[in-house]
C-alpha positions in Angstrom: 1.9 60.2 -64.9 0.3 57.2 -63.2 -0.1 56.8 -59.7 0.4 52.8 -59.7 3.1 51.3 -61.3 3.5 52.7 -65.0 5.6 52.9 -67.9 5.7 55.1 -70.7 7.0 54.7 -74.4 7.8 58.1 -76.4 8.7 58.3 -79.8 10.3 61.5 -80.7 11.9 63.1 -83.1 16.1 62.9 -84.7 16.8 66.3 -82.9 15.8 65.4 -79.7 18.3 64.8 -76.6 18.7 61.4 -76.9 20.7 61.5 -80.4 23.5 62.0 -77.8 23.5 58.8 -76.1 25.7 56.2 -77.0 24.7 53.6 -80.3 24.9 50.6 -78.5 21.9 51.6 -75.6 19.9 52.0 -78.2 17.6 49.5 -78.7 15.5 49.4 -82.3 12.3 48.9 -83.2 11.4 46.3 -85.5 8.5 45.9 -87.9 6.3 42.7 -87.6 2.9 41.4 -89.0 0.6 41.6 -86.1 -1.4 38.1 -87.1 -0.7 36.3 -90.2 -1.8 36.9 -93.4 -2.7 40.3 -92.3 -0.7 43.2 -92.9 -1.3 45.2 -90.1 1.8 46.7 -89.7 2.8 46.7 -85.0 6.6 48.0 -84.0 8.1 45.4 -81.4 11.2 46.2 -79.2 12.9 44.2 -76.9 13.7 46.4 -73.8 16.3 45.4 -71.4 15.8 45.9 -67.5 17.8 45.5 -64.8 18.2 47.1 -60.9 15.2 48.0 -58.9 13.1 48.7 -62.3 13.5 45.0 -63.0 12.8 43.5 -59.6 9.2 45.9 -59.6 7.8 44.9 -62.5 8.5 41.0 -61.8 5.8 41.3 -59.6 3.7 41.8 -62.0 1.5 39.5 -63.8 1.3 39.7 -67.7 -2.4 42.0 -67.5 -0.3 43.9 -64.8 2.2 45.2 -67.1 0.4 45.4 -70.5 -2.0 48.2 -68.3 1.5 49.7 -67.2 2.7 50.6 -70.6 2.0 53.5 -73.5 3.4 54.3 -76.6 3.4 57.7 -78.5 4.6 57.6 -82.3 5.1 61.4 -84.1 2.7 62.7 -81.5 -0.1 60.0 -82.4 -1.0 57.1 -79.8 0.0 54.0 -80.3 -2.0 51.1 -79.6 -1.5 48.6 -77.0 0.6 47.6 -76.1 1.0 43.7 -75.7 3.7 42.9 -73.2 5.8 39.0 -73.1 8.5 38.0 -71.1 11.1 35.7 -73.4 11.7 32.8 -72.6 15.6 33.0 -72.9 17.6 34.4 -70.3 20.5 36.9 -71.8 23.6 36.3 -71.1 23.6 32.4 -70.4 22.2 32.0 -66.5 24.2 29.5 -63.7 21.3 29.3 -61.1 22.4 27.6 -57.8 19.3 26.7 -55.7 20.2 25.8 -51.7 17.3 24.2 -50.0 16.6 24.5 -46.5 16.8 20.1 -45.0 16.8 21.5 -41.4 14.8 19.4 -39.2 11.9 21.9 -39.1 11.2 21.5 -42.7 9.8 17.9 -41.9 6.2 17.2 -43.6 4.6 20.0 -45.2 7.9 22.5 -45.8 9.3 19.7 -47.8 6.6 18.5 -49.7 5.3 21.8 -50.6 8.5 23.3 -51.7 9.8 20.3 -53.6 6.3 20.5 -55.5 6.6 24.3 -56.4 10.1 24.0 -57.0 9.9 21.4 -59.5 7.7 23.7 -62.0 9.8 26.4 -61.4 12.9 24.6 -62.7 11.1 22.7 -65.6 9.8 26.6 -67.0 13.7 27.5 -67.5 14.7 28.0 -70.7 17.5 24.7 -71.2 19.5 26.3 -73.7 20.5 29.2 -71.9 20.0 28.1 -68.2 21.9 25.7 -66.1 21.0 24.6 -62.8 22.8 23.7 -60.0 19.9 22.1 -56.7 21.6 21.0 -53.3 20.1 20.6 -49.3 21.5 22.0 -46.8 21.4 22.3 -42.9 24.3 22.4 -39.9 26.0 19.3 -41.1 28.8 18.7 -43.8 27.9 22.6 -45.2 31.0 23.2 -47.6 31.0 19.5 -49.1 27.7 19.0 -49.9 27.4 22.8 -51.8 31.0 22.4 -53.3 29.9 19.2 -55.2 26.9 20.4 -56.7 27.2 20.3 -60.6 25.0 22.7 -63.1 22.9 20.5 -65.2 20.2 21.5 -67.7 16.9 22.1 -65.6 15.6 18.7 -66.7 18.4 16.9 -65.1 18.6 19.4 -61.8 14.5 18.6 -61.5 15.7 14.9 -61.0 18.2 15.9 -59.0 15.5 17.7 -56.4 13.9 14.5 -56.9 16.7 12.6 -54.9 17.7 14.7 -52.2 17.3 13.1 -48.9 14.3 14.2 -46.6 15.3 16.2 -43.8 16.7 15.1 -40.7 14.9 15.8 -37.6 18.3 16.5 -35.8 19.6 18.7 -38.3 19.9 22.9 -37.7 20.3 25.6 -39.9 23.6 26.8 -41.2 22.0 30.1 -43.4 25.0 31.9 -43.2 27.5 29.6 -44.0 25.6 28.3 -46.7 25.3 31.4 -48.7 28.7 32.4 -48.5 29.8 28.6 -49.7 27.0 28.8 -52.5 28.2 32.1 -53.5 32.0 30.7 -54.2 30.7 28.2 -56.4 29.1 30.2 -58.4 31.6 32.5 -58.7 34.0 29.3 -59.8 31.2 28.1 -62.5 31.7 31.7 -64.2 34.9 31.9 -64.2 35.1 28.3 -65.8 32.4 29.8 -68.5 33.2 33.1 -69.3 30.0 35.1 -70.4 27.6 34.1 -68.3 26.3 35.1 -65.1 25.3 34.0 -61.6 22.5 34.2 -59.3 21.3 32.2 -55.9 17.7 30.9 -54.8 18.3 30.2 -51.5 14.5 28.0 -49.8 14.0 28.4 -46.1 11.7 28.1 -43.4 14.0 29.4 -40.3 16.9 31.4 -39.6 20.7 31.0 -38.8 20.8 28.2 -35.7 24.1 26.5 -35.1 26.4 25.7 -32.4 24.7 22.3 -31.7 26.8 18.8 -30.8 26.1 17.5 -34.2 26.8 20.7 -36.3 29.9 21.3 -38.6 32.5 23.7 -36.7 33.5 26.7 -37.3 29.5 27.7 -38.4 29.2 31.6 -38.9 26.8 32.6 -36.3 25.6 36.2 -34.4 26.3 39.2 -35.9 29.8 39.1 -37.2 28.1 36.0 -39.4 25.4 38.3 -40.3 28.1 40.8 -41.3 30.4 38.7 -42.8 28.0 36.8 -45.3 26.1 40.3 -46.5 29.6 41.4 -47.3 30.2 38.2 -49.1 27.2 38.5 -51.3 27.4 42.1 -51.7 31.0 41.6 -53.5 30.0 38.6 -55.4 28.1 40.4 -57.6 25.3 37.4 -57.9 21.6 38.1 -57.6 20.3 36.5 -54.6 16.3 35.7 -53.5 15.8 34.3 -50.9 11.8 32.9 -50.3 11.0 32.4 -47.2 8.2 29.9 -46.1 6.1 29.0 -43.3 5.8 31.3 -40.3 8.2 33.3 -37.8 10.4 34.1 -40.3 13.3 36.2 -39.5 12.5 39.0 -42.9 14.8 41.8 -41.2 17.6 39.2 -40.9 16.8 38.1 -44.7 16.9 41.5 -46.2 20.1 42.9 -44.6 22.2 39.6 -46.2 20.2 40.0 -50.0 21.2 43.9 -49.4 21.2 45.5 -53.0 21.9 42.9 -54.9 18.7 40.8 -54.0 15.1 40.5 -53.0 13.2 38.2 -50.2 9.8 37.4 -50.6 8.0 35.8 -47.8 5.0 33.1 -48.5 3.0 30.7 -46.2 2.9 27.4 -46.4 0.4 27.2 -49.5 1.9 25.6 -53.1 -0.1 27.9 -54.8 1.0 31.1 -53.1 5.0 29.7 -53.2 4.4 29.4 -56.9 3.2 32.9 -57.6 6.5 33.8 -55.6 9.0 31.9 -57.8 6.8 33.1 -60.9 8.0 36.1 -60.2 11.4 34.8 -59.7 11.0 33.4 -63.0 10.1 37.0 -64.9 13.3 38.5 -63.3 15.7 35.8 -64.7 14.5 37.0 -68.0 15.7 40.8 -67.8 13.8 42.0 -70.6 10.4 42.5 -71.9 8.8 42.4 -75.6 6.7 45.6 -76.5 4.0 45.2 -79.4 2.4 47.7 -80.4 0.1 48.1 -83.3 0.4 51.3 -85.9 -2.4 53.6 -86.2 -4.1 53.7 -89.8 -1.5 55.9 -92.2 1.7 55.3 -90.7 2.9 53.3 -93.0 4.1 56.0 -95.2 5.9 57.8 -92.2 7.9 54.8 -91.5 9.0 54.4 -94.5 10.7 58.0 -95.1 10.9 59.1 -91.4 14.0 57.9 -89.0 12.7 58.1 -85.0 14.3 58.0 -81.6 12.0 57.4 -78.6 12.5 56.5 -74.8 11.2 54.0 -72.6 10.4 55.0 -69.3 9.4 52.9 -65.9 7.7 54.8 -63.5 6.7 54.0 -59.7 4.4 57.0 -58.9 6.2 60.4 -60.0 9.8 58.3 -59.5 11.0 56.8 -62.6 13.1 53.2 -61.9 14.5 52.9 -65.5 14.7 54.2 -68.7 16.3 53.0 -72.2 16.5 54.8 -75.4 14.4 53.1 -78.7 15.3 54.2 -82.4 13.3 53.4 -85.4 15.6 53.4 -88.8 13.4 53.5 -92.3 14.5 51.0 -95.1 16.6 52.4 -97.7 14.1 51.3 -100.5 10.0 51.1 -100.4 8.7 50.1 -97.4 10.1 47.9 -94.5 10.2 44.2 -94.7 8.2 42.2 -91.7 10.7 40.7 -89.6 8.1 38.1 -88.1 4.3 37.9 -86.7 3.6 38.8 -83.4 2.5 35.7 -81.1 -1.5 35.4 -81.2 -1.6 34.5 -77.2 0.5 37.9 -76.6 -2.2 40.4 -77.8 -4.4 42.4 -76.3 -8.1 42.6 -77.1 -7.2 46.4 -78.1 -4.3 44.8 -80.8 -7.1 42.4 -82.0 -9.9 44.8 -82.4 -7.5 46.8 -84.7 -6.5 44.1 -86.9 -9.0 45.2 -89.5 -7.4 48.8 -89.3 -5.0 48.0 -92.1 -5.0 47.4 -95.6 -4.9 44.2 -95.2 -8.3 43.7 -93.3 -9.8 46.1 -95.6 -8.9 43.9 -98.7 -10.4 40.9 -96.9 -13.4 42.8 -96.7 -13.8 43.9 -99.9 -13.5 40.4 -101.2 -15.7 38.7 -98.9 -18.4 41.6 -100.0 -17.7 41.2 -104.0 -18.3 36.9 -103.1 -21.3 37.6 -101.1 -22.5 39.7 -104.2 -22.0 37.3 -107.2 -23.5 34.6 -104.8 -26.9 36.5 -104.5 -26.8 37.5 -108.2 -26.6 34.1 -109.3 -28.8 32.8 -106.8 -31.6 35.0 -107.9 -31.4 34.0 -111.7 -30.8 30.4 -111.4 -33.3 29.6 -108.6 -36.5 31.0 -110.2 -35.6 29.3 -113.7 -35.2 25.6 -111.8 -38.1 26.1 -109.8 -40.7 27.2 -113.0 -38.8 24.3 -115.8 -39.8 21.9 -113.0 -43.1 23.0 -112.3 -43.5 23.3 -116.7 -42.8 19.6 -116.8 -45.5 18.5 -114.6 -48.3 21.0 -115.3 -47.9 20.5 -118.9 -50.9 19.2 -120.9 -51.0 15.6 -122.8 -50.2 16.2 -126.6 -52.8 15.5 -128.8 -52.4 12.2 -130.7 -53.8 11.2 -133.8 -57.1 9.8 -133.7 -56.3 5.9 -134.0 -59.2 3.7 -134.4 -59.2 1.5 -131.1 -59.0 -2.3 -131.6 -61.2 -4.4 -133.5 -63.5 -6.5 -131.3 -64.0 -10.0 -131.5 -66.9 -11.3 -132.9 -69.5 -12.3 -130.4 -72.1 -15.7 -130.9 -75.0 -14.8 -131.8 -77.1 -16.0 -128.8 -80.7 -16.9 -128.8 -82.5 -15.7 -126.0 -85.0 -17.7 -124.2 -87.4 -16.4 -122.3 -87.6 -18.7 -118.8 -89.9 -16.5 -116.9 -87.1 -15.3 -114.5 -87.6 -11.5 -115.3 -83.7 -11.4 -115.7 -82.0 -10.0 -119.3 -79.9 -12.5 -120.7 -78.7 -10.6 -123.8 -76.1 -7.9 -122.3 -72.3 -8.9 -122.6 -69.1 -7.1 -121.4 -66.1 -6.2 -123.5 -63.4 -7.9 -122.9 -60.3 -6.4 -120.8 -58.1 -3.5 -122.2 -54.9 -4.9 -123.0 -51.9 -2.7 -121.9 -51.3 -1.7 -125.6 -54.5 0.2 -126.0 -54.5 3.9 -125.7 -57.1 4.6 -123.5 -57.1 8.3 -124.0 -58.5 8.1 -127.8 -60.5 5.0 -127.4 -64.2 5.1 -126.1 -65.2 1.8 -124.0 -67.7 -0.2 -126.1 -70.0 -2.3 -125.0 -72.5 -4.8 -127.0 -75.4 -2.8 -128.0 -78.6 -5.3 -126.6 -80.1 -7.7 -129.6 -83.2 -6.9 -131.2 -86.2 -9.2 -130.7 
């Protein structure tokens, strides 16, 4: 048992307890490729959350939570494992989002949250999300929330675009506004049966009315207090509420989200507002993917072998939530992949056991064999280039026949005179080798001198 956050997975056997439970909370565990092209064999599940469980492991980040879980398969460890948060929200989501315009929200508490606000919307999933985005302050409460229509997020992220600034004379109707944004979200469910509802509510204050300018009939004071917890208690809608900035009222805050919501506080910095609505963002999407990868040999256990397991979330020596997993072997040969894992979602552990399988031992087998022939024929061929090359240079001149070289003209017979210069007048040169002469067989000749 871990003393920070953790969750374990344990795989167990058909005779355990948990045969008992009803079919349908039983969530299966399918088989899946954990990279392409490689059959290492990984078990994923999709685990649904919900209640305090949920709203704990939100605020975690994705290293967070792959450190908070186990698995245990037939009393072996599994690896891993790698944990994802999908991207679809189950059932469909209505999400009405009520930004603070009160005067106090002038400058930085607009600009900030319309910044952080705007990525939060554009990461919802559109085909399973609609968004609803309104202002308001102490002025024209019920209208303005009443109006609002649910778009897909790209359209409600233009719609934050063109909300008005806030006006420095406006107050702060908290109250009133979540019991008005709470009615219409009970109206857009019952207009779309199968979904559900939730509330974002963006402040920087607390409940101020009462003024000149404000809208009568404001809930203020306790009996407001009372009367809006009570509202959103029986609405059945999760509610956050962020607030921003400083002297925030967080007492106040939690006693109107009560059970059914969370409050998170954050200063007046769009990076720390954004790791608040990322967490936001991970509890729209109330489940979580589990991947784990299979130990070598389990292949032959899942296919013959039907398992029931349990996943448990645990906050010290309290567990938060816990849902029963079943694993079902194929009726013939082994189970077919239902997919590949994603590559960003594993863990270094899930990639270092890639080669584990049959599959990474077959790529090694045939990248060794290659490597092999490679060097085989390297070590013939090479030598028997290298020495015909070196043959055909080295080699020695053939011997040719011995050809007489070419006859040489006649020379004039010359008579020497002798003019008392000392110098010999009776030596000639042959004449040039022409290019048709073989120079190898033929001796250079030269006129022998002339007898006296």
């Amino acid at each position: 048992m871990k003393a920070a956050l953790g969750m374990t997975l344990a795989l167990v056997s058909p005779a355990s307890g948990l045969a008992a439970q009803a079919p349908d909370s039983i969530t299966p565990l399918t088989l899946v490729r954990c990279a392409p092209r490689i059959d290492v064999p990984c078990l994923q599940a999709r685990v649904p959350l919900d209640g305090r469980g949920l709203a704990l492991l939100s605020q975690l980040d994705s290293a967070g939570e792959a450190h908070a879980w186990t698995g245990d398969l037939a009393g072996r460890m599994l690896i891993g494992p790698a944990v994802t948060t999908p991207h679809d929200v189950t059932p469909p989501l209505r999400l009405l989002i009520l930004l603070d315009r009160s005067g106090s929200m002038i400058g930085d508490g607009i600009a900030y949250t319309r910044i952080t606000l705007r990525s939060f919307i554009q990461g919802l999933d559109s085909g399973s999300v609609r968004v609803a985005i309104t202002g308001f302050e102490s002025h024209d409460v019920n209208r303005l929330i009443t109006e609002t229509q649910f778009v897909s997020p790209a359209q409600a992220a233009e719609q934050l675009a063109r909300l008005p600034t806030p006006d420095p004379r406006a107050n702060t109707a908290l109250y009133s506004a979540l019991i008005a944004g709470g009615a219409r979200v009970a109206a857009e469910i019952r207009a779309a049966p199968g979904t559900q509802g939730a509330i974002l509510l963006v402040t920087d204050g607390r409940n101020d009315v009462g003024h000149p300018r404000d809208d009568a009939g404001l809930l203020a004071g306790a009996n407001g207090l009372r009367a809006a917890a009570s509202a959103l208690s029986g609405g059945g809608q999760r509610v956050w509420i962020m607030g921003v900035g400083k002297d925030i009222a967080a007492d106040t805050l939690r006693m109107l989200v009560g059970s059914n919501g969370s409050v998170t506080l954050a200063s007046l910095d769009p990076n720390v507002m954004a790791m608040r609505l990322a967490a936001v963002s991970r509890e729209l999407r109330r489940s979580r993917e589990l991947i784990f990868a299979m130990p070598a040999g389990t292949e032959a256990t899942l296919a013959r072998t039907a398992w029931r397991g349990i996943a448990a979330a645990w906050v010290g020596d309290q567990q938060v939530t816990a849902r029963a997993l079943s694993w079902q072997p194929p009726l013939f040969a082994m189970p077919a992949y239902r997919g590949v894992a994603a590559a960003s979602a594993l863990t270094p552990a899930l990639r270092d056991a890639l080669g584990a399988g049959s599959g990474g031992a077959g790529v090694r087998w045939v990248m060794a064999l290659f490597l092999a022939l490679s060097g085989g024929a390297a070590w013939l061929l090479i030598p028997r280039l290298v020495w015909m090359r070196t043959a055909d240079v080295t080699a020695p001149v053939a011997d040719l026949p011995d050809v007489p070289g070419p006859k040489q003209p006649a020379k004039a017979e010359v008579e020497v005179q002798p003019d008392g210069s000392g110098l010999r007048r009776d030596v000639e040169e042959v004449a040039p080798r022409k290019p048709s002469d073989v120079t190898l067989q033929s001796v250079r000749r030269v006129a022998a001198p002339k007898r006296r």
